[in-house]
LOTIDREN-783500 format. One line per field, with one value per atom (N, C-alpha, C): residue number from 1; atom name; x, y, z. Coordinates in steps of 0.2 Angstrom, whole numbers, plus 5000, padded with zeros to 4 digits. Layout:
pos: (NUM_...)
site: (CA_...)
px: (X_...)
py: (Y_...)
pz: (Z_...)
//
This chain:
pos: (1_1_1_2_2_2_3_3_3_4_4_4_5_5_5_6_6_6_7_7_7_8_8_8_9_9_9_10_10_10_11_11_11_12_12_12_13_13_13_14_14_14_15_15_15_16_16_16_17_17_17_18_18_18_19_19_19_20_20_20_21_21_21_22_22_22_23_23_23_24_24_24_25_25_25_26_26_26_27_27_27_28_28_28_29_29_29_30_30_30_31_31_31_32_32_32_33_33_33_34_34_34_35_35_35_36_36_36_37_37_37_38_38_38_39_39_39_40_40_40_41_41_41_42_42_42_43_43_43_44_44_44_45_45_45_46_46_46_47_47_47_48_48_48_49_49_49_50_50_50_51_51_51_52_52_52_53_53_53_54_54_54_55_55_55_56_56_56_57_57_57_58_58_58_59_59_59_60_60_60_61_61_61_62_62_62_63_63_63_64_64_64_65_65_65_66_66_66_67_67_67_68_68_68_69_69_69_70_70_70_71_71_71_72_72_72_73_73_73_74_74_74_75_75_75_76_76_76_77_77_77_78_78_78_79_79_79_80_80_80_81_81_81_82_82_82_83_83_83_84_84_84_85_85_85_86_86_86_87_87_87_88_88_88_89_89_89_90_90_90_91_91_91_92_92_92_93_93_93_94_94_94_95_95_95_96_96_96_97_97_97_98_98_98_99_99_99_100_100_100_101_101_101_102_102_102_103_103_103_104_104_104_105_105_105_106_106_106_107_107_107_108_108_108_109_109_109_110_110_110_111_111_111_112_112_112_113_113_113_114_114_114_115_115_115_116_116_116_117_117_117_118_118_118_119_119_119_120_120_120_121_121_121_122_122_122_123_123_123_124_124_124_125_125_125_126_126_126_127_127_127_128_128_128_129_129_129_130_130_130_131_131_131_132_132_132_133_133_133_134_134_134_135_135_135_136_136_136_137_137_137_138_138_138_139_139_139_140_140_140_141_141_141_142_142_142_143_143_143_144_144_144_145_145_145_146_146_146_147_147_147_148_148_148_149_149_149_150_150_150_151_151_151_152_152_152_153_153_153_154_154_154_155_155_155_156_156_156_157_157_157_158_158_158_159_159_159_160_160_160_161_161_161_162_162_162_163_163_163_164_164_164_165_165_165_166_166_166_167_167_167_168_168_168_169_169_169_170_170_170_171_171_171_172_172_172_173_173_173_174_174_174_175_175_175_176_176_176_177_177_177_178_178_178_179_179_179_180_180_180_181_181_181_182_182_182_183_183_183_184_184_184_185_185_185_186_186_186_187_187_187_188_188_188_189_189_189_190_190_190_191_191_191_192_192_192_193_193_193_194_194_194_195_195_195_196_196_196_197_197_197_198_198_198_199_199_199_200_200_200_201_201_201_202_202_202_203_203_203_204_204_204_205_205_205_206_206_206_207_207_207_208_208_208_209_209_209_210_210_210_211_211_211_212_212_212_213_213_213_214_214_214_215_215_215_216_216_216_217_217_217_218_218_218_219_219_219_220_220_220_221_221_221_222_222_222_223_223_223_224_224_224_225_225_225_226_226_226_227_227_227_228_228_228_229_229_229_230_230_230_231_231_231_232_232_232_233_233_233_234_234_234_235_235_235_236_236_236_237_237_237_238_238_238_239_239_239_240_240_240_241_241_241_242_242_242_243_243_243_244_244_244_245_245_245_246_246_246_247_247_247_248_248_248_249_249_249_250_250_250_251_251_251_252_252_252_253_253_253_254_254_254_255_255_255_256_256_256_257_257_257_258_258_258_259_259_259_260_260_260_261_261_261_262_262_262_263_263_263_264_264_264_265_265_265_266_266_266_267_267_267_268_268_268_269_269_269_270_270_270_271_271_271_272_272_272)
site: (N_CA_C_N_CA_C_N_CA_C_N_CA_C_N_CA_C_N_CA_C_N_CA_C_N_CA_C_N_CA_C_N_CA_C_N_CA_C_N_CA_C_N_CA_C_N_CA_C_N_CA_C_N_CA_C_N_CA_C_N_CA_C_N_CA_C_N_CA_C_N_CA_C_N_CA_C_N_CA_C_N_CA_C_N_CA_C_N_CA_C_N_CA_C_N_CA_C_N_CA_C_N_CA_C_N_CA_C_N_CA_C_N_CA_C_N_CA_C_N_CA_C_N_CA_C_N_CA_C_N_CA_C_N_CA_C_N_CA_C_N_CA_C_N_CA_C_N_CA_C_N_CA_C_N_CA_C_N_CA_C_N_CA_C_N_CA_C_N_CA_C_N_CA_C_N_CA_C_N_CA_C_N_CA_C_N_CA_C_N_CA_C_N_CA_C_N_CA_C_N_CA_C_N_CA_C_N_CA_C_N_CA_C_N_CA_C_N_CA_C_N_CA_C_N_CA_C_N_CA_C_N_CA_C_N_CA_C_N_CA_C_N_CA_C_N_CA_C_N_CA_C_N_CA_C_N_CA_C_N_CA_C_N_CA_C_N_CA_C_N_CA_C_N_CA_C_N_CA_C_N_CA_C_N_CA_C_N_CA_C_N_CA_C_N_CA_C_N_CA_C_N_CA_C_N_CA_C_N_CA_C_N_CA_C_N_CA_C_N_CA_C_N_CA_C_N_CA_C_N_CA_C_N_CA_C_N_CA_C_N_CA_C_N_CA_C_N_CA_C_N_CA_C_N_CA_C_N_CA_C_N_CA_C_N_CA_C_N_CA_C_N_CA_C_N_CA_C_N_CA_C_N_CA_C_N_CA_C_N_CA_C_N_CA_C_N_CA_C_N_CA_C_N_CA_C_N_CA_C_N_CA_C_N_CA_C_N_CA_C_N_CA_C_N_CA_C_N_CA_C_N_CA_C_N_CA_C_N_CA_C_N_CA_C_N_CA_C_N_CA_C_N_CA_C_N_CA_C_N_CA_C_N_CA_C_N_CA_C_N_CA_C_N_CA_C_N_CA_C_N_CA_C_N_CA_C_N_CA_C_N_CA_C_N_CA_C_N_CA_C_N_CA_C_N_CA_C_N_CA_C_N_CA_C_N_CA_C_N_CA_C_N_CA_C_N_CA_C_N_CA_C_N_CA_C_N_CA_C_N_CA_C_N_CA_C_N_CA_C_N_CA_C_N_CA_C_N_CA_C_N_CA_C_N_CA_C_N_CA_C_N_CA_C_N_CA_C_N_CA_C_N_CA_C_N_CA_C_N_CA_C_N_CA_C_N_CA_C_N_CA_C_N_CA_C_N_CA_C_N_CA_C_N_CA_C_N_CA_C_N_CA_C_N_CA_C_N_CA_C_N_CA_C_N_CA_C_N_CA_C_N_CA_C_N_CA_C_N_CA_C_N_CA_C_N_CA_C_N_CA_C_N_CA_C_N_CA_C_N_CA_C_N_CA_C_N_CA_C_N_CA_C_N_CA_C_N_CA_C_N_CA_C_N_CA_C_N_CA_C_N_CA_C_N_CA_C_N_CA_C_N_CA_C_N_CA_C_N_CA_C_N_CA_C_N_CA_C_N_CA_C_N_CA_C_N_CA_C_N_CA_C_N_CA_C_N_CA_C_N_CA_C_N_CA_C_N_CA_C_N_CA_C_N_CA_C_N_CA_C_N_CA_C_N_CA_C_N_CA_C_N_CA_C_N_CA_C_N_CA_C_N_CA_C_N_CA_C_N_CA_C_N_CA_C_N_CA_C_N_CA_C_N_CA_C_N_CA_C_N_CA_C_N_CA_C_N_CA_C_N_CA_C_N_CA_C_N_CA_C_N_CA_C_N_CA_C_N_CA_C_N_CA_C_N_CA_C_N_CA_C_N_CA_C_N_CA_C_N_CA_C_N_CA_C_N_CA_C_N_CA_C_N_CA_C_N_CA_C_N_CA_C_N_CA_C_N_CA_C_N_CA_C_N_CA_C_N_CA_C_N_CA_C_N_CA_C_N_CA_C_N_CA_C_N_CA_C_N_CA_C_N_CA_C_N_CA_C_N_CA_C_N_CA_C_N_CA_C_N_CA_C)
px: (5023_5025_5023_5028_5025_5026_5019_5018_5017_5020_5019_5016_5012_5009_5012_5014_5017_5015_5013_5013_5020_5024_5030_5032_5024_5025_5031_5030_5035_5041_5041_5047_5045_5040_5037_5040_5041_5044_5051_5054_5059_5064_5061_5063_5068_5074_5082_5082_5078_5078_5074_5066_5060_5066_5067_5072_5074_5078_5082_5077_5072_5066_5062_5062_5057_5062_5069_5074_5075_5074_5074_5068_5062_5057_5056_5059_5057_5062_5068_5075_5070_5068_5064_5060_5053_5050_5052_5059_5060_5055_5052_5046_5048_5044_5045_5043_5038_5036_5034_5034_5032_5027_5023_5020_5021_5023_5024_5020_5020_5018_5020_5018_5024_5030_5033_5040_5044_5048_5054_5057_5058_5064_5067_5073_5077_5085_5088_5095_5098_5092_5096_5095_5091_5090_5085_5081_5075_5074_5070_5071_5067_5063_5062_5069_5073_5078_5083_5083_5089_5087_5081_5078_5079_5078_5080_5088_5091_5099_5102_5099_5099_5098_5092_5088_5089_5092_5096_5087_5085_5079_5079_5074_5072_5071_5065_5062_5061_5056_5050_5049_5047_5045_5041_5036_5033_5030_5033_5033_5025_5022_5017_5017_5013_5014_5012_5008_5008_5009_5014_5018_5018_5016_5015_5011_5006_5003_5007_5010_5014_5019_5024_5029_5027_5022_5020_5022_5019_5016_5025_5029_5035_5039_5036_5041_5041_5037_5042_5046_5051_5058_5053_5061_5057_5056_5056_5055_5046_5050_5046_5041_5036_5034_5029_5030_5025_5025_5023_5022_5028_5031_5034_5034_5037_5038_5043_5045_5049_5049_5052_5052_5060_5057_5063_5067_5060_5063_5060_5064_5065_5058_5056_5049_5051_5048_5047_5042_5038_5034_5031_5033_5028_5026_5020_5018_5012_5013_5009_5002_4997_4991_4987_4988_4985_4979_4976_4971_4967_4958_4954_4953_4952_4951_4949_4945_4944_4948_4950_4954_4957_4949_4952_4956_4955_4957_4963_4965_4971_4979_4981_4988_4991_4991_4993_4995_4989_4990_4990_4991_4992_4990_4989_4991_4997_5002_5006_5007_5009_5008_5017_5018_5023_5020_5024_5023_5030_5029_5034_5037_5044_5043_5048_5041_5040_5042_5046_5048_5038_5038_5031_5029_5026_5021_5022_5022_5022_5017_5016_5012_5011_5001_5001_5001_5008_5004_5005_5000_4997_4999_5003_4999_4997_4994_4991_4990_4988_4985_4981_4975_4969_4969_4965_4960_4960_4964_4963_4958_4956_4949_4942_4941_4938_4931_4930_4922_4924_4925_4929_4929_4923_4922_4919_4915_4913_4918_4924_4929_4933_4934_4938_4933_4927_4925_4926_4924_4928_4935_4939_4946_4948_4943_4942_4939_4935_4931_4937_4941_4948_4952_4954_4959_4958_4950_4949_4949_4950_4949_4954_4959_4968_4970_4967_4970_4967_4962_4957_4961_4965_4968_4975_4978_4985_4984_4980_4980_4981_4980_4981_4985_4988_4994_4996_4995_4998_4990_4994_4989_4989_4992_4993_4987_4983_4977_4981_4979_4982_4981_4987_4987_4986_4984_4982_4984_4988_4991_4989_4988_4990_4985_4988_4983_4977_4970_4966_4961_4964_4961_4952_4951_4943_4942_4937_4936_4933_4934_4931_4925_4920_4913_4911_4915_4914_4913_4910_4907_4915_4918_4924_4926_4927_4929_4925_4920_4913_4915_4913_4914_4920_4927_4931_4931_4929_4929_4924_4919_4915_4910_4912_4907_4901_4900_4897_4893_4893_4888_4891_4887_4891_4899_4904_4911_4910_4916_4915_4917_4922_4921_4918_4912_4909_4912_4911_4914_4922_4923_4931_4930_4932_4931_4938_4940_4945_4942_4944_4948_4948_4947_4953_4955_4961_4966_4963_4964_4964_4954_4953_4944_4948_4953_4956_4961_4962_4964_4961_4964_4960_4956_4952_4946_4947_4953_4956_4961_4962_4970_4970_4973_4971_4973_4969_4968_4971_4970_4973_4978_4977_4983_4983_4979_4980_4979_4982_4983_4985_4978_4979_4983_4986_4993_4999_4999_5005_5003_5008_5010_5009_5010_5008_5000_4999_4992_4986_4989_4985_4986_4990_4991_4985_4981_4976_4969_4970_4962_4957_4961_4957_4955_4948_4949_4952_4955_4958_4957_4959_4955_4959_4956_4960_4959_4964_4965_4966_4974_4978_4976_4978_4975_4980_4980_4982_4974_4974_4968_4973_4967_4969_4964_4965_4960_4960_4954_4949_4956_4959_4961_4960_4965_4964_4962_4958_4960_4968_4967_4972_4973_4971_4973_4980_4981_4987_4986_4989_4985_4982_4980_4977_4979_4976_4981_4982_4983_4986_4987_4990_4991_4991_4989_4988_4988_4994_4996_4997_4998_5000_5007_5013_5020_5022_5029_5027_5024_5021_5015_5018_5025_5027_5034_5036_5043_5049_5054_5060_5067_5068_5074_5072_5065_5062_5059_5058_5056_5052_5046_5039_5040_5042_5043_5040_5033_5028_5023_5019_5011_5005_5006_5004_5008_5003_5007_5006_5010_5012_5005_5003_5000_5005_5007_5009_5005_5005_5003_5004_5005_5007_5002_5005_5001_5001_4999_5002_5004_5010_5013_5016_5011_5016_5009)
py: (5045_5040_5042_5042_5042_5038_5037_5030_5033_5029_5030_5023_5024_5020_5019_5016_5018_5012_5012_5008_5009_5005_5008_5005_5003_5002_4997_4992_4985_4988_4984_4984_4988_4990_4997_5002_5001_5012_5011_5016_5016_5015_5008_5007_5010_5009_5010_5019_5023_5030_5028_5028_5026_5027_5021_5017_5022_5029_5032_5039_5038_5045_5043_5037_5032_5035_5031_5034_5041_5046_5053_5055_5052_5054_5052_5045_5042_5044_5049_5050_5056_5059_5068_5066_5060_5059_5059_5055_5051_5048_5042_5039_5033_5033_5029_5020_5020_5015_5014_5010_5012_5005_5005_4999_4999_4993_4994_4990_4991_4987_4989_4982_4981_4982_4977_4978_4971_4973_4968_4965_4957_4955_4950_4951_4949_4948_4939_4939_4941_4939_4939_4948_4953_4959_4961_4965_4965_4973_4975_4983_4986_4981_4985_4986_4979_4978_4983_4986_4991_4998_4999_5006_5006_5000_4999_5000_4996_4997_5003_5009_5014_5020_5018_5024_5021_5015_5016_5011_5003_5005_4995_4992_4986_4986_4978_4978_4970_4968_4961_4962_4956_4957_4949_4951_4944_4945_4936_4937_4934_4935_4931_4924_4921_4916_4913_4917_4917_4922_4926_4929_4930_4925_4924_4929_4931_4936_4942_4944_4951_4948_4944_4943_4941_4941_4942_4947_4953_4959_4965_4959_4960_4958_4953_4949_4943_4940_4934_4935_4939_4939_4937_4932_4929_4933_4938_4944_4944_4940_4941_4948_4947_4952_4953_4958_4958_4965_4962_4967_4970_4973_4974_4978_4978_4984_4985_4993_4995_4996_4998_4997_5002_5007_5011_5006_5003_4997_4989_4982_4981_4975_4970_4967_4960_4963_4953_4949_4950_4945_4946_4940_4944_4938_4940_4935_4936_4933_4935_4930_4933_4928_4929_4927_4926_4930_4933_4938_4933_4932_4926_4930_4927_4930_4923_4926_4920_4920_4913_4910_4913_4919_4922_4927_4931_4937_4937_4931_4928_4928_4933_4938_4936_4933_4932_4936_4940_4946_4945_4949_4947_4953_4952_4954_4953_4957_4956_4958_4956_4960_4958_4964_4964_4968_4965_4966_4972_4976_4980_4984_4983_4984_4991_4995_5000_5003_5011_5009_5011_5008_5008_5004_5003_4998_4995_4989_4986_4989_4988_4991_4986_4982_4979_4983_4981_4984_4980_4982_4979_4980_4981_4981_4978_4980_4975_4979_4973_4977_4972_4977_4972_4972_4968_4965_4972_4975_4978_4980_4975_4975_4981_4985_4991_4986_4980_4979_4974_4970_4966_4970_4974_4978_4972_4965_4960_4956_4956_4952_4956_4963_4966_4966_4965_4965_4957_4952_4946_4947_4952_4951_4958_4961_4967_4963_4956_4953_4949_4944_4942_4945_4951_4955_4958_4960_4960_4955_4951_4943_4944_4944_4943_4948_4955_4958_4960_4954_4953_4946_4942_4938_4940_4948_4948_4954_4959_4964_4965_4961_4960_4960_4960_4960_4968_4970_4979_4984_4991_4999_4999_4998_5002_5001_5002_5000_4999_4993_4991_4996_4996_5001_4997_4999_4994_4999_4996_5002_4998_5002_4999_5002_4997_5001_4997_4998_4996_4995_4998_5001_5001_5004_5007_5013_5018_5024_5024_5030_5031_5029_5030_5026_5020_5018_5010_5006_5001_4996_4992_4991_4988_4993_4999_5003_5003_5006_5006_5001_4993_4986_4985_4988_4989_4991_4998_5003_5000_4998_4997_5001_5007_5013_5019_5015_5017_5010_5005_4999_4994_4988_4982_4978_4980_4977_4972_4968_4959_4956_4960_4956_4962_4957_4963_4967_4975_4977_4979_4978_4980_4985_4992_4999_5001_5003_5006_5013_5018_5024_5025_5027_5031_5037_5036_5044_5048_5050_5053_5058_5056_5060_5062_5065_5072_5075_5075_5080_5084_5089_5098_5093_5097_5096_5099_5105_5107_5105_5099_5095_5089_5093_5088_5080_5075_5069_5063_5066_5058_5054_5048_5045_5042_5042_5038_5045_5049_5055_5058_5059_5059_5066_5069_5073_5071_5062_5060_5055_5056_5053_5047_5043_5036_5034_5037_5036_5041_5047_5050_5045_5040_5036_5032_5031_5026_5029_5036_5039_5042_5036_5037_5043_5045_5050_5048_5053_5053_5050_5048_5046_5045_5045_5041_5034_5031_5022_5020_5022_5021_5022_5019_5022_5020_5024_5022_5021_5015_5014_5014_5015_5014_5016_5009_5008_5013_5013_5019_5020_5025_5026_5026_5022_5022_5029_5028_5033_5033_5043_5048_5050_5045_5049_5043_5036_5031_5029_5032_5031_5035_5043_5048_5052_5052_5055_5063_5064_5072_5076_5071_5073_5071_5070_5067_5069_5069_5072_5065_5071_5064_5065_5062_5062_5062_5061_5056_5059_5064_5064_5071_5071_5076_5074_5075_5073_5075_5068_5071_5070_5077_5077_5076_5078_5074_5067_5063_5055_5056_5054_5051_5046_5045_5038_5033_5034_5027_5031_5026_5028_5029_5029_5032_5036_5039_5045_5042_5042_5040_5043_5040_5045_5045_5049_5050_5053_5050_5051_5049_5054_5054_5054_5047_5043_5048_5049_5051_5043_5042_5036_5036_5041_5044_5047)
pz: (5070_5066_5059_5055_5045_5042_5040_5037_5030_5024_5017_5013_5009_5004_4997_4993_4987_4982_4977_4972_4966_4966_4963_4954_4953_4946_4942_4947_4946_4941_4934_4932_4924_4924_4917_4917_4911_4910_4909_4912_4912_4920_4920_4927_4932_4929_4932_4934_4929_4934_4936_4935_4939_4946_4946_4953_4958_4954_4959_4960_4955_4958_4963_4962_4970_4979_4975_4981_4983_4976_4978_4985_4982_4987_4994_4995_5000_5004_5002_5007_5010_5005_5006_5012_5011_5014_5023_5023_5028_5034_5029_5032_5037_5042_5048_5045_5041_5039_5030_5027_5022_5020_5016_5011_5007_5001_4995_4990_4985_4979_4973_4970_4965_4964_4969_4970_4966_4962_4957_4963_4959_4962_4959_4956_4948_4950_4949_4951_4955_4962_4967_4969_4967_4969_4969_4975_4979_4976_4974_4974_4982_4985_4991_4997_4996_4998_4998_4992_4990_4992_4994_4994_5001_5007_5013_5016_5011_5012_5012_5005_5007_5012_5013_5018_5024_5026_5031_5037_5034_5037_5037_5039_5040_5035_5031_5029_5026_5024_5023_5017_5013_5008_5003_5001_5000_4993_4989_4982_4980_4971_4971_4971_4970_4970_4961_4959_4950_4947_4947_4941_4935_4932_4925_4920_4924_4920_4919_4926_4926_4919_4921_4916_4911_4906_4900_4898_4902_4901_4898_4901_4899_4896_4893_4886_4890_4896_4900_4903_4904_4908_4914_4918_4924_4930_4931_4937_4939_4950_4952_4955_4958_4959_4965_4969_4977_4983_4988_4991_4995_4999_5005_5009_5013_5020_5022_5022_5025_5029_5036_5045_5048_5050_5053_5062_5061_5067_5067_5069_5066_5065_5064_5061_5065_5068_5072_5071_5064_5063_5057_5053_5046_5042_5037_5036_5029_5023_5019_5016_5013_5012_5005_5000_4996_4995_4991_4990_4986_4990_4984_4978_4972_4965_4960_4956_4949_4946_4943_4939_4934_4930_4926_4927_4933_4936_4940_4944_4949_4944_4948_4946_4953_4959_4964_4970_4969_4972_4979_4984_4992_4995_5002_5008_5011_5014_5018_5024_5030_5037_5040_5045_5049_5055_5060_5067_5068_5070_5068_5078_5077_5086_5086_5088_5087_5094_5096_5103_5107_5113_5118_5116_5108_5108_5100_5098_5093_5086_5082_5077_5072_5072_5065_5060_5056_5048_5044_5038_5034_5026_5022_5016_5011_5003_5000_4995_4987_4981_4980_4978_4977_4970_4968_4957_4956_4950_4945_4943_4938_4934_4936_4933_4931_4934_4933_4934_4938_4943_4948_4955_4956_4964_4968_4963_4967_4970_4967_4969_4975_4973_4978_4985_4985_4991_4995_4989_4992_4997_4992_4994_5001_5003_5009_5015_5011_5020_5019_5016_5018_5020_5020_5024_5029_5031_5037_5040_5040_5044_5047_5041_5042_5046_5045_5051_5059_5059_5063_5069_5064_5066_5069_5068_5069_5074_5075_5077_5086_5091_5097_5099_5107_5109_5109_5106_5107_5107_5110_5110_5103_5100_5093_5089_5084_5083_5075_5070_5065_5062_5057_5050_5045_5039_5033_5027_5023_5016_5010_5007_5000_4995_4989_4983_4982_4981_4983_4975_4973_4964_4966_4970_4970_4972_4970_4972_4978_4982_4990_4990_4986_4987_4983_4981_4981_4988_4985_4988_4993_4991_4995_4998_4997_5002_5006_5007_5011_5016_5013_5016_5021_5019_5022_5028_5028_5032_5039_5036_5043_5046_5043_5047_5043_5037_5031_5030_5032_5034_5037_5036_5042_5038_5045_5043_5042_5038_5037_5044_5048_5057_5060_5062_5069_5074_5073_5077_5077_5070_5066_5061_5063_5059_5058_5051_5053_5047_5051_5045_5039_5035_5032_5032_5031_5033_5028_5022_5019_5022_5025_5026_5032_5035_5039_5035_5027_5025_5022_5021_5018_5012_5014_5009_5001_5003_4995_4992_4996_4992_4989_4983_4977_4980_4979_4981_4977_4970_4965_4964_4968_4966_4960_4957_4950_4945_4943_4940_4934_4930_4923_4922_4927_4926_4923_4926_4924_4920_4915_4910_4907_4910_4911_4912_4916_4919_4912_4909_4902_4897_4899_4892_4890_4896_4896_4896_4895_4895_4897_4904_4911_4915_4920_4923_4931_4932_4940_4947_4950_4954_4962_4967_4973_4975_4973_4974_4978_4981_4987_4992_5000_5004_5009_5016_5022_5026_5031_5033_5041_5047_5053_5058_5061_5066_5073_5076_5078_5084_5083_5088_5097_5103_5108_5110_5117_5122_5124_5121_5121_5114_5110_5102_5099_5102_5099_5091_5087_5080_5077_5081_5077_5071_5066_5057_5061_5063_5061_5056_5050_5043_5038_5035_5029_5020_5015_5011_5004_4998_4993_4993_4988_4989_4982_4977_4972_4967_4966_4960_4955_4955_4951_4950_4944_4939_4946_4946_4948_4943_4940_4936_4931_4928_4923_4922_4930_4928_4932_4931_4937_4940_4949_4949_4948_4947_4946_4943_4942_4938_4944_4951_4956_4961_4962_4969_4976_4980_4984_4991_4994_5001_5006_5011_5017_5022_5029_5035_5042_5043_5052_5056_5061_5066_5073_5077_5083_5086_5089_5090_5097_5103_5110_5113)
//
C-alpha cells in the first residue's frame, strides 16, 4: 500500500500551475492513499476533489472551522481551507476534530480520519496539521496527546494498525514528536506507540521537507528541516503495516513550477 503525505500550499504562489505540478506528481506517484493539507475550497470547487476526479480515486475532505486568519493572508477572498484524503477505495467512515490551540494561535486547524475499505482489512487513517508558530512546541504537544486520543478512539475493529500523516511543523526531536511516538518516553494513551516511517529509510537520503532548495521556502531564511511525517502503528504479527519504503516526492520543479512550499513523503505499507 502507498501512502503519501503532502502539504499542498493552499492557495499561495502561483496556484493554478502549482495545481497541475501537484497533479503531475501524484499521477507519477500512483498512490494508494494520500493525506492532504492545505487544501482550497472556492465556488463550489474542492482542489482535493479535483485531484481525485482525475487520478481516478475516492476522497473526504474537512474544512476549518476559522478561516479568517488564512484568508487575510490573501486579501480576504472567502476561500475555505483543510484537510483531505484521498482513497484508491472507497471511505466508509470519516470524521474530523478540531486541533486544541490559544485564542492567539487558533487558525482552525484539524485532524481528519477516514476508515478506508481496503480489500482484507480496513485501514484507520489519519491526517493532520498542526500550530505553525516556531515557539508553540507547548501547544503542539497539547495538540499530539488530542490526536492520539482521537486515533485511540478510531483505530479497532480491523488488523491494520492506524496510519497518521500529516504536516506536524516540528523537527524529529521535538518534544511533540517524541510525545507522539510513545517510544522515546510515556505515550499520551498507555500503550499507544506508533512509528515513524521515515527512521527506515537510508540514512543517506536527503530528508527535508521543508527545504531551503526551494524557492519559497529560501524566501524566508530558514534552515531545512523534516516536518511532514507518515506515522504508523507497531505492526502486526507477520509484518501488516510494515514501511518497507520510505522516500520524499515533490521536492524538485515540474516544468519550471514547485508544487508547494513542502515536499511530499511517500511510503509503502506492506498491506498482505
Amino acid at each position: 500500500m502507498r501512502v503519501v503525505t503532502w502539504n499542498l500550499w493552499w492557495r499561495f504562489g502561483p496556484w493554478e500551475a502549482r495545481q497541475k505540478a501537484i497533479l503531475s506528481v501524484l499521477r507519477e506517484l500512483r498512490p494508494d492513499v494520500v493525506g492532504l493539507q492545505e487544501v482550497w475550497e472556492f465556488g463550489g470547487e474542492n482542489l482535493a476533489g479535483w485531484l481525485a476526479g482525475e487520478l481516478g480515486l475516492h476522497w473526504t475532505w474537512a474544512p476549518s472551522e476559522a478561516p479568517e486568519r488564512w484568508q487575510r493572508r490573501i486579501g480576504g477572498e472567502q476561500v475555505d481551507v483543510g484537510n483531505a484524503v484521498l482513497s484508491r477505495w472507497p471511505v466508509v467512515e470519516s470524521e474530523a476534530m478540531r486541533l486544541p490551540a490559544p485564542d492567539e494561535l487558533d487558525d482552525g486547524r484539524l485532524a481528519l480520519y477516514a476508515r478506508l475499505a481496503a480489500p482484507g482489512h480496513h485501514v484507520p487513517f489519519f491526517t493532520t496539521h498542526l500550530t505553525s508558530a516556531p515557539h508553540a512546541s507547548a501547544v503542539r504537544c497539547q495538540q499530539v496527546t488530542a490526536l492520539a486520543e482521537f486515533v485511540a478512539e478510531r483505530r479497532d475493529g480491523t488488523a491494520f494498525p492506524p496510519v497518521i500523516t500529516g504536516d506536524f511543523n516540528a523537527w524529529p526531536d521535538s518534544d511533540e514528536i517524541r510525545l507522539f511516538g510513545g517510544y522515546r518516553t510515556a505515550p499520551p494513551v498507555p500503550g499507544q506507540v506508533f512509528m515513524d516511517s521515515w527512521e527506515l529509510a537510508d540514512p543517506a537520503a536527503p530528508s527535508a521537507t521543508w527545504d531551503a532548495a526551494n524557492p519559497y521556502v529560501a524566501a524566508g531564511f530558514g534552515p531545512s528541516a523534516r516536518i511532514d511525517y507518515i506515522h504508523v502503528g507497531v505492526p502486526w504479527p507477520g509484518g501488516l503495516g510494515h514501511v518497507r519504503k520510505v522516500e520524499r516526492a515533490g521536492h524538485r520543479p515540474v516544468e519550471g513550477v514547485w508544487p508547494s512550499d513542502h515536499a511530499a513523503v511517500v511510503a509503502d505499507l506492506m498491506s498482505a
